[in-house]
C-alpha positions as CSV (number, residue, x, y, z in Angstrom):
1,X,0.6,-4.4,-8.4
2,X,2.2,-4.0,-4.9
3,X,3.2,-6.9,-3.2
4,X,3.2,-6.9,0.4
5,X,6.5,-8.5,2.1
6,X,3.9,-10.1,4.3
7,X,2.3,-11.8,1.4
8,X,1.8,-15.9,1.4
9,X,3.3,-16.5,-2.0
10,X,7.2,-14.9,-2.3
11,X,8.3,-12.6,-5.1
12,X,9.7,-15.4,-7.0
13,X,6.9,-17.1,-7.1
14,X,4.9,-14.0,-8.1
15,X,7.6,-13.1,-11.2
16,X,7.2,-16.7,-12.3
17,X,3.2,-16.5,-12.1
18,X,3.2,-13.2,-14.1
19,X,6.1,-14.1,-16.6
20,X,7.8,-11.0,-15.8
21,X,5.0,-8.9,-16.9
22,X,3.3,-6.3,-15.6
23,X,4.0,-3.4,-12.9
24,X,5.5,-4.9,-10.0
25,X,5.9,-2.9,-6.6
26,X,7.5,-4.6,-3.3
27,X,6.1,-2.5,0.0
28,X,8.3,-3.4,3.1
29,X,7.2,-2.6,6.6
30,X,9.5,-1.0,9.0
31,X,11.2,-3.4,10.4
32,X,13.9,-2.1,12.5
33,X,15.3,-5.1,14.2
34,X,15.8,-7.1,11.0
35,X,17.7,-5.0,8.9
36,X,19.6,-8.1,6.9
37,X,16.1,-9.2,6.2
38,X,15.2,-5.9,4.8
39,X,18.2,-6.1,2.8
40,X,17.4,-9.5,1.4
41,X,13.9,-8.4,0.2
42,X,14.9,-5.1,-1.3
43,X,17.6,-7.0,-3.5
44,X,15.7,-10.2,-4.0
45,X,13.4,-7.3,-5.6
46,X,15.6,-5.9,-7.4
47,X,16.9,-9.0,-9.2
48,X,13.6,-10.1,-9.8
49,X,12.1,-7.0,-11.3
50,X,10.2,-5.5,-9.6
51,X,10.4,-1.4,-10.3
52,X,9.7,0.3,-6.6
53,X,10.3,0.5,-3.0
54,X,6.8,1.0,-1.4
55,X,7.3,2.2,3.0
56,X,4.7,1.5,4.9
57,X,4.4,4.7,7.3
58,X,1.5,4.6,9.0
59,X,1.7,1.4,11.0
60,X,3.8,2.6,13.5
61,X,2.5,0.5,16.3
62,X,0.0,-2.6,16.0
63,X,-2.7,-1.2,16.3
64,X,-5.7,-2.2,19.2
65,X,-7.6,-4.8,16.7
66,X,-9.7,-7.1,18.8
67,X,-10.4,-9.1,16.1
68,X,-7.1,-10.2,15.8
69,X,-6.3,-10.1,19.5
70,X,-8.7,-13.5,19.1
71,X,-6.4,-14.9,16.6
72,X,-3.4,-14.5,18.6
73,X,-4.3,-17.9,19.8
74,X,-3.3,-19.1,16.7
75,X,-0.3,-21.6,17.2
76,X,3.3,-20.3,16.4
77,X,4.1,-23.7,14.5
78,X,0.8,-22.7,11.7
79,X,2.6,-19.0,11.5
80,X,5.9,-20.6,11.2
81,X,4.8,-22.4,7.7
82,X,6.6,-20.7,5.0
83,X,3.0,-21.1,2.9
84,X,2.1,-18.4,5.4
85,X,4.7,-15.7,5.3
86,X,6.2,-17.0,1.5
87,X,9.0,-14.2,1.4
88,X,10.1,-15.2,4.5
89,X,12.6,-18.5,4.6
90,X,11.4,-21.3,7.5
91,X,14.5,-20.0,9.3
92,X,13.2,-16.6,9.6
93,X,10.0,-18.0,10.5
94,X,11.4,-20.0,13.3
95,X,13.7,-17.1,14.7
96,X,11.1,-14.7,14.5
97,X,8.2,-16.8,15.4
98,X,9.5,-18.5,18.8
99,X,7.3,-21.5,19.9
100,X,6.7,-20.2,23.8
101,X,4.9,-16.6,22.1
102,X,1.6,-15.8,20.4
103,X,1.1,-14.6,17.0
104,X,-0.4,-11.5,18.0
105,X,2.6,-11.0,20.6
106,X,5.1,-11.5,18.6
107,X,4.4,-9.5,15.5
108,X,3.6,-6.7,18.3
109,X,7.3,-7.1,19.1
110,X,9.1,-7.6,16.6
111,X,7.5,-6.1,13.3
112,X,6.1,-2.8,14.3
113,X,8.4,-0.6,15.6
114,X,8.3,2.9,14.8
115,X,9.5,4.4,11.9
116,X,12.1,7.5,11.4
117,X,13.5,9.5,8.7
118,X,16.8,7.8,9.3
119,X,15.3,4.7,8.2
120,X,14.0,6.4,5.0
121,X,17.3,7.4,4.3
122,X,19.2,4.0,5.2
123,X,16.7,2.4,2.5
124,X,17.7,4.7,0.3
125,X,21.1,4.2,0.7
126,X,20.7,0.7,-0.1
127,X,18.9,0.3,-3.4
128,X,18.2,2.7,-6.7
129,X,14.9,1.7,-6.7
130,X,12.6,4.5,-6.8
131,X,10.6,4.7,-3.6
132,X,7.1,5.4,-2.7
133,X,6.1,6.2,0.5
134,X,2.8,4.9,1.7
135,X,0.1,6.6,4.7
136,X,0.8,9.9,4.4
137,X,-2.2,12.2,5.1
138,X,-0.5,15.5,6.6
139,X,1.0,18.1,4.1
140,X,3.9,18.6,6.6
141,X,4.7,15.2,6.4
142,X,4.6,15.3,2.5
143,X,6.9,18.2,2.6
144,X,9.5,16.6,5.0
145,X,9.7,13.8,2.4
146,X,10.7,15.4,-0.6
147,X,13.8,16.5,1.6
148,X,14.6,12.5,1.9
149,X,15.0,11.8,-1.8
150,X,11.6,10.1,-2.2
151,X,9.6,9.8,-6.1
152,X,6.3,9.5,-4.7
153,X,4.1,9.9,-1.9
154,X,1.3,7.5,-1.5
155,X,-1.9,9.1,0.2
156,X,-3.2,5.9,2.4
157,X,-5.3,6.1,5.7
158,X,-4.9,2.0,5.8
159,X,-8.4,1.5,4.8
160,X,-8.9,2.9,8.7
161,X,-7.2,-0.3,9.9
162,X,-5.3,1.2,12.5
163,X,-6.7,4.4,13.4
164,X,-10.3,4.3,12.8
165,X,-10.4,8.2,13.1
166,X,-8.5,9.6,9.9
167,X,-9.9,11.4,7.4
168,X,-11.0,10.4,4.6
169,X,-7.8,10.0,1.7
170,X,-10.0,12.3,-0.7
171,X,-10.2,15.1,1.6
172,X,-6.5,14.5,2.6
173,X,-5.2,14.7,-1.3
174,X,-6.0,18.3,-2.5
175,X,-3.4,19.2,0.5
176,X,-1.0,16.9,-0.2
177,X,-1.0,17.8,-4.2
178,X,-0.3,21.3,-2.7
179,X,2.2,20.5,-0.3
180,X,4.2,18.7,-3.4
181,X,3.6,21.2,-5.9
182,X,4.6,18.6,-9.2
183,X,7.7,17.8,-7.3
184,X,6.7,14.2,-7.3
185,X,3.5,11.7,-8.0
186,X,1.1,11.6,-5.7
187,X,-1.0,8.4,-5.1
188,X,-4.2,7.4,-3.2
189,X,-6.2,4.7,-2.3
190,X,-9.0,4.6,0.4
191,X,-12.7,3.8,-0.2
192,X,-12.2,3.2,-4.1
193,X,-15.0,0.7,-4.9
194,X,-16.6,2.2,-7.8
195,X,-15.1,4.1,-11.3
196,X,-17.1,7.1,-10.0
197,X,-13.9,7.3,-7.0
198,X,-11.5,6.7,-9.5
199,X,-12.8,9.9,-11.2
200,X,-13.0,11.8,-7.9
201,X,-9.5,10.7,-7.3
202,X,-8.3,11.6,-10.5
203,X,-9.6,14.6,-10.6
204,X,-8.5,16.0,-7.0
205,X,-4.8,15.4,-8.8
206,X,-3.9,11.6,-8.2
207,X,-1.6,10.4,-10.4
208,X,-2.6,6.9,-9.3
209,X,-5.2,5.3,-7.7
210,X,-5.2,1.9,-5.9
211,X,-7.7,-0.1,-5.0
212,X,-7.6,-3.2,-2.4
213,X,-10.6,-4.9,-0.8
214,X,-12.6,-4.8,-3.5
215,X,-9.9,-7.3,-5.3
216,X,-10.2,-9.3,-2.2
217,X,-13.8,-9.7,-2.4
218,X,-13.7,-10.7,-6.2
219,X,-10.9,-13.5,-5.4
220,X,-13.3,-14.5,-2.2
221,X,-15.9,-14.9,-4.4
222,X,-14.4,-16.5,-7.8
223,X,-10.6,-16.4,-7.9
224,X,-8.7,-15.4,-9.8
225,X,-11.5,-14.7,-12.5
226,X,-13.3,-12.9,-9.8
227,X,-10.3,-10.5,-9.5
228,X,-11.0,-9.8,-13.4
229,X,-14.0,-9.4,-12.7
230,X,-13.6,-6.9,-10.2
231,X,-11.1,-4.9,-12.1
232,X,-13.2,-5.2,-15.1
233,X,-16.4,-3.7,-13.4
234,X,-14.2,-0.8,-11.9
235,X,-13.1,-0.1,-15.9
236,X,-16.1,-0.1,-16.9
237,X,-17.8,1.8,-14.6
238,X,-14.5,4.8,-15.2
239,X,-14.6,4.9,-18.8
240,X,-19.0,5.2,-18.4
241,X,-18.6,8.1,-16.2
242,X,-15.3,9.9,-18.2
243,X,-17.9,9.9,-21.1
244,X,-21.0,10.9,-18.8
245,X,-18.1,14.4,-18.0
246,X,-16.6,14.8,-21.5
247,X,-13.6,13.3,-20.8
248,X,-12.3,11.5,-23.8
249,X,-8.8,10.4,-21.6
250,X,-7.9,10.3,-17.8
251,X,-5.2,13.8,-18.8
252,X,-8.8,15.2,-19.9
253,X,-9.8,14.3,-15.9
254,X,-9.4,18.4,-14.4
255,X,-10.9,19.7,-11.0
256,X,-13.4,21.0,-13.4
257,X,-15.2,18.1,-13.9
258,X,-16.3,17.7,-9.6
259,X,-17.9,20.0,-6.8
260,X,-16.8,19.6,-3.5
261,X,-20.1,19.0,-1.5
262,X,-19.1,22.1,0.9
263,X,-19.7,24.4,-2.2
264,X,-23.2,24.1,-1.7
265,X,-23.5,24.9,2.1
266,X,-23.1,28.0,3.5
């Protein structure tokens, strides 16, 4: 699981909740101008467990959401409720979050900034955790990473969130398996609602795939039995389909088992 640092229940509360169990991933966003607060998450993740650094990289900028530009009016004091923002102590809130500014205004200020390879590094210099970084869709980019002592690249278009023209992450992930060449994992999510993607994923060379809304649907729906649910179907729906292609396990998951739809038009 990958926890967002934006997430209304903190890491402690999470660890407690799942008794330690389970693969637990922290992903930071870049914050530039609160570097002692980056600090305090990374080793606050670190004591608590969890196994990996996950970067954001491809929010650099909040992006033009209208949808949330008619939230902004949402008062400061509701934002500044640590039930909101659980990883973040009322203090933080309160310095962050000043009364006089708008949501919207103030997380366009002070939380997306953009990000460098400097910053990479300065994360790396300050925890062993391996770290993954997340929103990379250009093979250059993937290739510039392994140079930053990186142990995965995680092939993310933000589910088109913040630029509604990317490609697809399953036409983006055969070059970015290229680009790494086995050097590291390589990760995707994007579009995954049915074990059918998973296999597609798999297949193009993913070591990993993630999935996000549909979890958010089944906890909309049912809670936390929804989100079993919802994992369950997806299980399901893989091991259906790995039978349907001869696959008796996901190492068993090749190119061989897909066409790309371009093979059939001249």
């Amino acid at each position: 699981m990958i926890q967002s640092v934006f997430s209304n229940k903190s890491m402690e509360e999470v660890t407690e909740s799942c008794k330690g169990q389970g693969l637990r991933w922290m992903q930071l966003q870049p914050l530039l101008s609160e570097s002692c607060l980056v600090e305090d998450i990374i080793k606050r993740a670190e004591s608590l467990g969890y196994s990996g650094i996950v970067i954001t990289c491809d929010e650099p900028n909040f992006p033009v959401r209208y949808s949330t530009m008619k939230e902004s009016k949402i008062k400061n004091d509701v934002i500044r409720n640590p039930e909101v923002f659980g990883n973040f102590s009322k203090e933080t809130n309160d310095r962050i979050f000043s009364s006089e500014s708008n949501f919207h205004s103030e997380i366009k200020k002070k939380m997306f900034e953009p990000i460098s390879w400097d910053w990479v590094d300065w994360v790396r210099s300050i925890t062993t955790l391996p770290i993954i970084l997340k929103g990379i869709l250009n093979p250059h980019d993937a290739e510039e990473a392994l140079k930053h002592d990186i142990q995965a690249i995680y092939v993310s278009n933000h589910g088109g969130r913040v630029l509604d023209s990317v490609p697809p992450t399953l036409y983006a992930l055969p070059e970015i398996i290229k680009a790494v060449n086995g050097k590291v994992e390589v990760y995707v999510d994007g579009g995954i609602r049915h074990g059918t993607d998973v296999l597609k994923a798999l297949a193009l060379g993913a070591r990993a795939v993630f999935v996000g809304r549909p979890i958010i649907w089944g906890l909309a729906c049912n809670g936390e039995d929804g989100v079993f649910d919802a994992l369950q179907m997806l299980g399901d729906e893989l091991r259906a389909v790995m039978a349907s292609t001869g696959c008796k396990r996901t190492s068993e998951v090749t190119p061989d088992v897909i066409r790309l739809a371009s093979n059939y038009h001249s």
